[in-house]
C-alpha positions as CSV (number, residue, x, y, z in Angstrom):
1,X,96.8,88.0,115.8
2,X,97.7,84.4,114.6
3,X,96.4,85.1,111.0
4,X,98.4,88.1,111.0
5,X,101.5,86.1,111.9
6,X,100.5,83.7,109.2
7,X,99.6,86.1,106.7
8,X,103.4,88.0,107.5
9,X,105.0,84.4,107.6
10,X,104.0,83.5,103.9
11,X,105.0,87.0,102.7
12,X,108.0,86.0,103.7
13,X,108.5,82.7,101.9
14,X,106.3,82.7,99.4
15,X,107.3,83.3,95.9
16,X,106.9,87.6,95.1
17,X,104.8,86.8,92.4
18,X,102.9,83.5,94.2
19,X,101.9,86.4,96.5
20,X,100.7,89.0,94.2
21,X,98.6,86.5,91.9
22,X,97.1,86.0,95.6
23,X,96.6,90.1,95.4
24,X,94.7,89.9,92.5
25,X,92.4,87.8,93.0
26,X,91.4,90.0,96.3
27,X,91.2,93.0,93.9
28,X,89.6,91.2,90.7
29,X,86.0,92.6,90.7
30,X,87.5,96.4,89.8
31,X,88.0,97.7,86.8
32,X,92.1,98.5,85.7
33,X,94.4,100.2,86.7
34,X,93.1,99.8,90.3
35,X,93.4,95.8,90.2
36,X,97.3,95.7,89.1
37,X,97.8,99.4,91.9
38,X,96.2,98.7,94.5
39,X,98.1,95.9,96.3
40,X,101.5,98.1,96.0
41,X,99.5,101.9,96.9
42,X,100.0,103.3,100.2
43,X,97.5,106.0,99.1
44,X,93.8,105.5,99.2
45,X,91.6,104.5,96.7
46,X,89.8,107.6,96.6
47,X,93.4,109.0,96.2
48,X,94.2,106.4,93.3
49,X,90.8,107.5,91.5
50,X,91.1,111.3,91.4
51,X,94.7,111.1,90.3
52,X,93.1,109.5,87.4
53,X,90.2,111.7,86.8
54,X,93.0,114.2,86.9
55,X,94.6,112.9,84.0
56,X,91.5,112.5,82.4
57,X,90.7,116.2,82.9
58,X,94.3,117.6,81.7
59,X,92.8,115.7,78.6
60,X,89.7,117.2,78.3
61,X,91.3,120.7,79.2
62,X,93.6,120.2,76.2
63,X,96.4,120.3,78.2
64,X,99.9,118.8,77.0
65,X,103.0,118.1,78.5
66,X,104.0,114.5,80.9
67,X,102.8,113.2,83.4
68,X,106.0,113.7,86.4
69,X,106.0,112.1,89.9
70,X,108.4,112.6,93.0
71,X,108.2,110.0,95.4
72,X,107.2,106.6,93.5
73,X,107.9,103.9,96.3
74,X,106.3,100.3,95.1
75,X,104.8,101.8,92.0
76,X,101.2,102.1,92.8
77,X,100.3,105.7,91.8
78,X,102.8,105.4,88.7
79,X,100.6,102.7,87.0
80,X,98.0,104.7,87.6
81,X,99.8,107.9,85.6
82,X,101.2,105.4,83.1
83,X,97.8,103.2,82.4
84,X,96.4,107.0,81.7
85,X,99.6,108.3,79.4
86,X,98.9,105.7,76.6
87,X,95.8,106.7,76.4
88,X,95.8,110.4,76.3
89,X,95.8,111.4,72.6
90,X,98.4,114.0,73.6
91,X,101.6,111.1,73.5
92,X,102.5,111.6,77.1
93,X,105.6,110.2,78.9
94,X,106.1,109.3,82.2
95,X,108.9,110.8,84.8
96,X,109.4,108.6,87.8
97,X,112.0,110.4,90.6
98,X,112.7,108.1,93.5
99,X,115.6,107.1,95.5
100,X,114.1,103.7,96.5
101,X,116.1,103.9,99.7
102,X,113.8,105.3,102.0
103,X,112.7,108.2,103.9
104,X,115.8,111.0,103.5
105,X,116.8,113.0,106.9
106,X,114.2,114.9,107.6
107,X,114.7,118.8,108.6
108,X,114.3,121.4,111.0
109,X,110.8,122.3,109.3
110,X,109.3,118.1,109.7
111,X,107.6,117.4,112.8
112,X,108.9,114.7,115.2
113,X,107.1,111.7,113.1
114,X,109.1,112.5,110.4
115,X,112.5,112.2,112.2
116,X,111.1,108.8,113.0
117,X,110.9,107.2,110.0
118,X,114.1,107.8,108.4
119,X,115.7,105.0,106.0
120,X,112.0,104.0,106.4
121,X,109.2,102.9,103.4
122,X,112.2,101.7,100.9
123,X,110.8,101.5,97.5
124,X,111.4,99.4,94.6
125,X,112.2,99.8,91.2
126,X,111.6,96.3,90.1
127,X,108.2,96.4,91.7
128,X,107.3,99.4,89.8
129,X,108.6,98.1,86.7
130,X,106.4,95.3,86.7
131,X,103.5,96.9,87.4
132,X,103.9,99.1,84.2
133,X,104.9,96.1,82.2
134,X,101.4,94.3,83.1
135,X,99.2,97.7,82.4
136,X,101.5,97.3,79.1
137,X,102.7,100.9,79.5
138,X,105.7,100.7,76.7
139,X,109.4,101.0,78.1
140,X,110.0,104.2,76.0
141,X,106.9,105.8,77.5
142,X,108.4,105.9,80.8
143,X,111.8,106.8,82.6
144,X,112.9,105.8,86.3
145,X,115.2,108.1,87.3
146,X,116.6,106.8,90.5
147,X,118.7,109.1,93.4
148,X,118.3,111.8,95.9
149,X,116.8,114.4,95.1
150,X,119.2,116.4,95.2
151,X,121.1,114.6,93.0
152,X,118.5,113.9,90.2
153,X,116.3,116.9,90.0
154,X,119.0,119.8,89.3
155,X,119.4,117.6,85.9
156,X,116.1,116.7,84.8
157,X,114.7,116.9,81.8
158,X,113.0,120.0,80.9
159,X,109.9,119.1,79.4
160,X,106.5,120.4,79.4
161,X,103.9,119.0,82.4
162,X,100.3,118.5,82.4
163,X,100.0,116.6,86.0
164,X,102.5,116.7,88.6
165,X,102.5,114.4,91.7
166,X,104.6,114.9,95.2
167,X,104.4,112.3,97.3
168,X,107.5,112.7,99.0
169,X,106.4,113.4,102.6
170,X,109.0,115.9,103.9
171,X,110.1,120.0,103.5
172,X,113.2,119.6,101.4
173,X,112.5,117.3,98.9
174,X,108.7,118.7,98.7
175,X,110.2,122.1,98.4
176,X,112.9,121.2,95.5
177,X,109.8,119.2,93.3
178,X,107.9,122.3,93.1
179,X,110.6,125.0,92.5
180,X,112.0,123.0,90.1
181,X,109.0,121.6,87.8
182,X,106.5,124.1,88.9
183,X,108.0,126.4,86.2
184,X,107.3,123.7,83.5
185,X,103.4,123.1,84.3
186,X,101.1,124.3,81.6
187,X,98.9,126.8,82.3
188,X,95.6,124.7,83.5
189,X,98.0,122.0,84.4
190,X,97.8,120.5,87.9
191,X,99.7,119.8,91.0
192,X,98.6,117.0,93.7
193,X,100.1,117.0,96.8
194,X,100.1,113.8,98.6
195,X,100.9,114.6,101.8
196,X,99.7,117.8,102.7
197,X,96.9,117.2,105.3
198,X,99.7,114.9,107.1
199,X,103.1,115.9,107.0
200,X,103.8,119.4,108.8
201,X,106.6,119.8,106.4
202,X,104.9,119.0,103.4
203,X,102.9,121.1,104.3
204,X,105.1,124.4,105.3
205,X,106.7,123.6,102.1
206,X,103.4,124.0,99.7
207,X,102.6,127.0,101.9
208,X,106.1,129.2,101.8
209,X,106.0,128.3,98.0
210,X,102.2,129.2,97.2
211,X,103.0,132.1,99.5
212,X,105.9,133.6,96.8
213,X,103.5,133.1,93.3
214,X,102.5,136.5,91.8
215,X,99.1,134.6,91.4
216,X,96.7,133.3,93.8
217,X,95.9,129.4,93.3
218,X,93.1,127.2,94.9
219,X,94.1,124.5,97.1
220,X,91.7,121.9,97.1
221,X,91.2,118.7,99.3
222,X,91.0,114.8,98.0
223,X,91.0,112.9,101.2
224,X,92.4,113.3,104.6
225,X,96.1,113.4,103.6
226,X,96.0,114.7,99.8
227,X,95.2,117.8,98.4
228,X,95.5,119.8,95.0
229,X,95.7,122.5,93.0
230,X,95.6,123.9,89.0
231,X,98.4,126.1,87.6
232,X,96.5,129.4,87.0
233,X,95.7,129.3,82.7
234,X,96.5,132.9,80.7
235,X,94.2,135.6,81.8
236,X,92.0,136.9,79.3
């Protein structure tokens, strides 16, 4: 309890970057991205490593399109997706969506937990800027678009997508990431939905949408809260 109280204590007065360097050091024996993510991931490294090998595989698929994530809080799983977009040979951007303000108001469709944590797990924009800038992942290869929801997806960008991530916990905002970027996948392009095994409206939400396709998809599992799928390719 008293190194916790410590360890909480110089959080709070050290220096951000003091801190982090202190990070680092914990996490220097793996290989990059993981040593710059890890620190500022809520999601597990098991997570953190088939995210990659998923953006390894749209490569090997020959899949174009960007790389697009709802729900970015500290920046963790971005680097990941942005260490991987410079070095597809495809030219891939990065689409960040976050409101960095917290958990929304959750619905009628989220369990009890969910109501809990509203204004909850703020994010940060400078945080996940930094981590891009030290996996050197160039500023035009990469776009923060910050805001509900809402507010932000009815006027994104339509682009083509090879890998799309939700990590945004509840039914609404799960529900509006895949009804409006599922349409833009690629065919053999994938979907990885964070929160599935753990959040009752994530999970509703991925259901009641799977549930209106006029194809059948696999859902897949990563670890205990994260699961996955691939956008069906042209049939022969």
């Amino acid at each position: 309890m008293l190194a916790r109280s410590v360890k909480t204590l110089l959080r709070r007065t050290l220096p951000l970057p003091v801190w982090e360097y202190a990070d680092y050091i914990r996490c220097f024996g793996l290989p990059e991205p993981l040593r710059t993510v890890l620190p500022h991931a809520m999601l597990s490294t098991l997570n953190l490593c088939f995210l990659q090998e998923l953006t390894r595989r749209v490569d090997r698929q020959e899949v174009c399109g960007d790389f697009v994530e709802c729900g970015v809080y500290q920046g963790g799983s971005a680097g990941v997706l942005g260490y991987q977009a410079i070095r597809s040979t495809f030219q891939r951007r990065l689409w960040l969506y976050d409101s960095f303000a917290g958990m929304p108001v959750a619905s009628e469709y989220d369990d009890d937990y969910s109501r809990s944590i509203q204004g909850m797990y703020i994010g940060s924009e400078a945080q996940t800027r930094r981590i891009l800038h030290r996996l050197r992942v160039p500023k035009d290869r990469f776009k923060i678009v910050v805001g509900w929801f809402e507010d932000t997806l009815p006027k994104s960008e339509t682009v083509p997508i090879a890998l799309l991530h939700v990590d945004c916990d509840l039914y609404n905002p799960v529900k509006l990431a895949l009804e409006t970027f599922y349409s833009r996948i690629e065919p053999m392009g994938y979907v990885v939905l964070n929160d599935y095994g753990s959040f009752q409206g994530c999970r509703t939400a991925t259901d009641e949408f799977l549930g209106k396709l006029d194809v059948s998809v696999i859902l897949q599992q990563i670890d205990r809260d994260a699961y996955y799928f691939q956008k069906p390719g042209p049939t022969s």
